[in-house]
C-alpha positions, 0 to 999 in steps of 0.5 A: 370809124369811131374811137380806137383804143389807143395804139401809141407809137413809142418804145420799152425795156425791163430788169429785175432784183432779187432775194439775194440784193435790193436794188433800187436804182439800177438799171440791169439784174444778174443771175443772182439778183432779182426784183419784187413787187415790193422791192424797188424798180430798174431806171435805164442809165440815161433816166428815161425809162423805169421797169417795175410792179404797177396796178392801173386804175381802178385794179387791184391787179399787178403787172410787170411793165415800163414807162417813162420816168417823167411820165408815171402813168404812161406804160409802153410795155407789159409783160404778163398783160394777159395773166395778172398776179393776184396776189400781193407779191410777184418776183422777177428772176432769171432762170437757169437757161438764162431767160428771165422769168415771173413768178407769183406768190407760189413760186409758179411762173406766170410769164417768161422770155424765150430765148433759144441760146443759153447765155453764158452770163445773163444780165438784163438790163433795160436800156434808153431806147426802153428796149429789153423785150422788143420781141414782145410788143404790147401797145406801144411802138418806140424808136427801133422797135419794130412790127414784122410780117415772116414770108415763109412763116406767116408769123407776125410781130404787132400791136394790141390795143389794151381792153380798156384804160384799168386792164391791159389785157389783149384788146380788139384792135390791132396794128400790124402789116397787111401783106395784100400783094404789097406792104400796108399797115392797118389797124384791124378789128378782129379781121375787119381792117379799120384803117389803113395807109397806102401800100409801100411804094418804095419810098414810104406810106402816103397814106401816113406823114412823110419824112418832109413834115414829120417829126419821124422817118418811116423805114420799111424792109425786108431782112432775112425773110421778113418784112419789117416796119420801124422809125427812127427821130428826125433831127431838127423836125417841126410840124404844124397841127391844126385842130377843132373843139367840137360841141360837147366837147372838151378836148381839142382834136387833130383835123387834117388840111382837107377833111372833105370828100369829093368824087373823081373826074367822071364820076358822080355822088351815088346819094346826093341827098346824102351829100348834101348833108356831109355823109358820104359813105355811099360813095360815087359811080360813074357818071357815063359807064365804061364800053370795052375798046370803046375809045377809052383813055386815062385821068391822071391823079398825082400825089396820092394814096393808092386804092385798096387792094381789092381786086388787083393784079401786081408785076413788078417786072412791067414799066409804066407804059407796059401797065397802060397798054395791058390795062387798056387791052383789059376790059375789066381793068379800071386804074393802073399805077406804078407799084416802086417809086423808089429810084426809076420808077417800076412795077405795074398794079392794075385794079377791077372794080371799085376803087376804095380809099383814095386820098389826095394829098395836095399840100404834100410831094407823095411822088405816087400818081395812078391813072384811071380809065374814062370814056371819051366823053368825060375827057373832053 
């Protein structure tokens, strides 16, 4: 797939000074105070985070942003990414209506919050978790933060990757929920969807790690009309990584434990010459096709990441059973799987056509299984 602008899943926050004081190791302004580019930054009470004026590399651009105080050159959030000062100075202030407000060397805002209720005394104060505008994500998911997705709006909450590494403006990748029938988290060039995880089944996404061998737990909901992703720490964590140093190479990467593909019980490699020389982007067909009520069955996979949702039809009122005889009486239906793992199984999602996606995880308790309709002949 190529390599992706980095889309770090972390956290931020940010305050200001202003004409009237000079604070330099606060960790919050008030309505009389505000912070310059060339006056000071705002360090959260525990020393984790910092917010301040910066310039990355190779720009002579100013942003607003934050970042861990141990690590300098990591920014978690930016708040005018998309409109730089250009000039030398640059002021955060908090208005009259109690949003906190940038403005350039001219006085002119160049960006602000959008809060909807006027505070009786606004303060803003840039906290541990680096949370202070967790309405305005950029590239970066911390701890509590979160990605949403409204039903009724179709308004989204999400990441963008920077454009590049000097300029933090929007960049062409985007991590964000897909609501295709069920939940899915992907990361999408323009609409082109470059990855994704398995839908939610009611307990977590098997197509990313789970609560038993990650440093974090996945909490995925619906609150006041609004799908939401976010996680939290796990206490006590560890996890293994095993990686490769490839040829021409200098930086080790991630490999998982079982990188290789192979086709599914029944069918066969489109292109073996292509196979044989590890591209197998042409995917697998049927060895034997499908005749309609022509004594078909089913293969169990267990512990998998469900297909895409291409083709599919979703009842969450079905049982397992009621899904395996409806898939059956379907001719065009190929796979059938629970779509709620969560407590007693339920939910029925049936698939047409290719199945695209599949990934078997065989070190890992995914609790989710689909079963795929073959002829007599490849059951044996």
């Amino acid at each position: 797939m190529g390599m992706l602008p980095s889309l770090l899943i972390l956290s931020s926050l940010v305050s200001f000074l202003m004409l009237f004081k000079l604070i330099t190791a606060a960790d919050s302004i008030t309505l009389n105070q505000s912070l310059s580019t060339d006056a000071g930054t705002l360090t959260s009470l525990g020393e984790r985070f910092k917010l301040g004026f910066f310039s990355p590399p190779n720009s002579k651009n100013r942003y607003l942003g934050i970042w861990y105080k141990s690590t300098p050159s990591k920014f978690v959030w930016v708040a005018n990414r998309n409109n730089p000062l250009t000039g030398l100075y640059g002021n955060l202030t908090i208005s009259n209506n109690g949003n906190f407000v940038l403005l350039n060397q001219n006085g002119s805002s160049i960006w602000s919050s959008n809060i909807s209720r006027i505070p009786k005394s606004p303060v803003v104060q840039l906290l541990d978790s680096g949370n202070l505008s967790f309405d305005y994500p950029s590239d970066t998911l911390l701890t509590d933060m979160k990605i949403s997705w409204n039903i009724n709006t179709g308004s989204e909450r999400y990441l963008t990757s920077w454009k590049s590494t000097d300029d933090p403006s929007t960049g062409n990748f985007s991590y964000k929920i897909d609501m295709k029938g069920l939940p899915q988290l992907v990361v999408v060039m323009g609409s082109i969807i470059k990855f994704r995880t398995e839908q939610w089944n009611g307990v977590r996404f098997s197509g990313l790690p789970g609560p038993a061998n990650s440093a974090f737990r996945q909490i995925m909901g619906v609150k006041e009309d609004e799908w939401y992703y976010k996680f939290e720490p796990n206490k006590n964590s560890g996890s293994v990584q095993r990686l490769v140093l490839n040829a021409e190479s200098t930086e080790w990467a991630i490999i998982n434990s079982h990188p290789i593909c192979m086709c599914l019980q029944g069918f066969t490699p489109r292109s073996r010459e292509e196979w044989e020389v590890f591209n197998t982007t042409s995917g697998c067909m049927r060895r034997t096709p499908l005749v309609c009520h022509g004594g078909e069955r089913f293969s169990q996979l267990q512990e998998v990441k469900l297909p895409d949702m291409l083709e599919f039809s979703l009842n969450k009122s079905m049982n397992l059973e009621e899904c395996r005889v409806k898939c059956l009486m379907k001719c065009s239906c190929t796979t059938y799987a629970n779509s709620d793992i969560s407590g007693v199984a339920s939910g029925c999602i049936m698939w047409f056509g290719d199945l695209v996606d599949i990934t078997e995880f065989i070190d890992e308790d995914s609790e989710q299984d689909i079963y795929i309709k073959l002829p007599p002949s490849e059951l044996g």
